[in-house]
C-alpha positions as CSV (number, residue, x, y, z in Angstrom):
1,X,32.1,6.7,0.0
2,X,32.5,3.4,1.8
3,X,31.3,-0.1,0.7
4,X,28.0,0.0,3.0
5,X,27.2,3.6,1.7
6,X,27.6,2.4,-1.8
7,X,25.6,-1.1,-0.9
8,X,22.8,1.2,0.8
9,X,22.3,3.4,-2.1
10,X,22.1,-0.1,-4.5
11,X,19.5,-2.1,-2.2
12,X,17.5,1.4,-2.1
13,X,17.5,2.0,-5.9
14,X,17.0,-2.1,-6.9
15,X,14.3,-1.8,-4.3
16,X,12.6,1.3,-6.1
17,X,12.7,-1.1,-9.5
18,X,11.0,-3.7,-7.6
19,X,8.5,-1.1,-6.3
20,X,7.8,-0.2,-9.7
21,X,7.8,-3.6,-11.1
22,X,5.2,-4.4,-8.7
23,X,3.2,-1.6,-9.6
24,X,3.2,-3.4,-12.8
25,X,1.9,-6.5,-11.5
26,X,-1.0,-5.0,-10.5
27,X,-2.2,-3.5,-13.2
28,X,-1.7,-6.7,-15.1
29,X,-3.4,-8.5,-12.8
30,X,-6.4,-6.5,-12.8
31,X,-6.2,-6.3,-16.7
32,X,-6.3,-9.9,-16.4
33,X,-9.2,-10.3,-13.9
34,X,-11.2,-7.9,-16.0
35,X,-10.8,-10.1,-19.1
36,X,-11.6,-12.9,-16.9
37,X,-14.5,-11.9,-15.7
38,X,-15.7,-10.8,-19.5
39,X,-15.0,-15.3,-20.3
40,X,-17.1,-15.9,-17.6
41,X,-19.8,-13.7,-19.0
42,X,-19.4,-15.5,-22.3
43,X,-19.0,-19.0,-21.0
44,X,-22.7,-19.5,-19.7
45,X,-24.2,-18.7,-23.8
46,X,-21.5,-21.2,-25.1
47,X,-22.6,-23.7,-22.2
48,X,-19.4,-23.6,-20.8
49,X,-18.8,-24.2,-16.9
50,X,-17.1,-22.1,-15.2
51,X,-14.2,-24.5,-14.2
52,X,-12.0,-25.7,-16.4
53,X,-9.1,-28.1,-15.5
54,X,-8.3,-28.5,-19.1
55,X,-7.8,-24.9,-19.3
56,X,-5.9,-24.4,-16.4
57,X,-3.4,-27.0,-17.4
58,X,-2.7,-25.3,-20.4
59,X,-2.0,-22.0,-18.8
60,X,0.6,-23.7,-16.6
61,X,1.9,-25.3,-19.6
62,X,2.2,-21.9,-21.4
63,X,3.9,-20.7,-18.8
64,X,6.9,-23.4,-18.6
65,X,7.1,-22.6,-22.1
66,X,8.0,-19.2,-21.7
67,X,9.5,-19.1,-18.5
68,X,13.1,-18.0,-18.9
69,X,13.8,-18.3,-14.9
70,X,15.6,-17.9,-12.3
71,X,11.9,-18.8,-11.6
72,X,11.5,-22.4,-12.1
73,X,7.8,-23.9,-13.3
74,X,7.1,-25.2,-9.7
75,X,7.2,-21.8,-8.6
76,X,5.4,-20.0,-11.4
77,X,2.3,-22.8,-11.1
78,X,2.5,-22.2,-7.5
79,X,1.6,-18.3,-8.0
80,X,-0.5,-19.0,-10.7
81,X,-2.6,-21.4,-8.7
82,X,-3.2,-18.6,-6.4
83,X,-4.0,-16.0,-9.1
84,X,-6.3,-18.2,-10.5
85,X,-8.2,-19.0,-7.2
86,X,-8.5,-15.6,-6.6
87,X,-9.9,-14.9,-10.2
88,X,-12.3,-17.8,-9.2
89,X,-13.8,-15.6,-6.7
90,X,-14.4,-12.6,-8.1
């Protein structure tokens, strides 16, 4: 077997991980838009609004904190701010 054979067979099987790890995503993602959407249920008997800056600094500061890269926290409040937009519109 040659070195692009060999190279093939490694991009196809790290990009079936990536699949799968993707899949994973997605049904965190939902988990997390379900229990999102249970909050903002909750928030209106608590008199609670529906945005929350506060909040939404602490998640990006629980994130740094547990962020073990290659990701750095620039990029993880990036996606974040998009996950929580969308969650935001649901």
């Amino acid at each position: 077997m040659n070195d692009d054979t060999v190279a093939r067979e490694q991009i196809d099987a790290l990009r079936s991980e990536i699949d799968a790890i993707d899949c994973r995503i997605v049904k965190l993602l939902n988990e997390r838009a379900v229990k999102a959407l249970q909050i903002r249920e909750l928030k209106p008997k608590v008199k609670l609004g529906l945005y929350d800056p506060k909040r939404e600094e602490e998640i990006f500061t629980a994130l740094a904190r547990c962020n073990e890269g290659p990701l750095y926290a620039d990029n993880l409040r990036e996606i974040y701010e998009a996950i929580l937009h969308v969650m935001k519109e649901l």
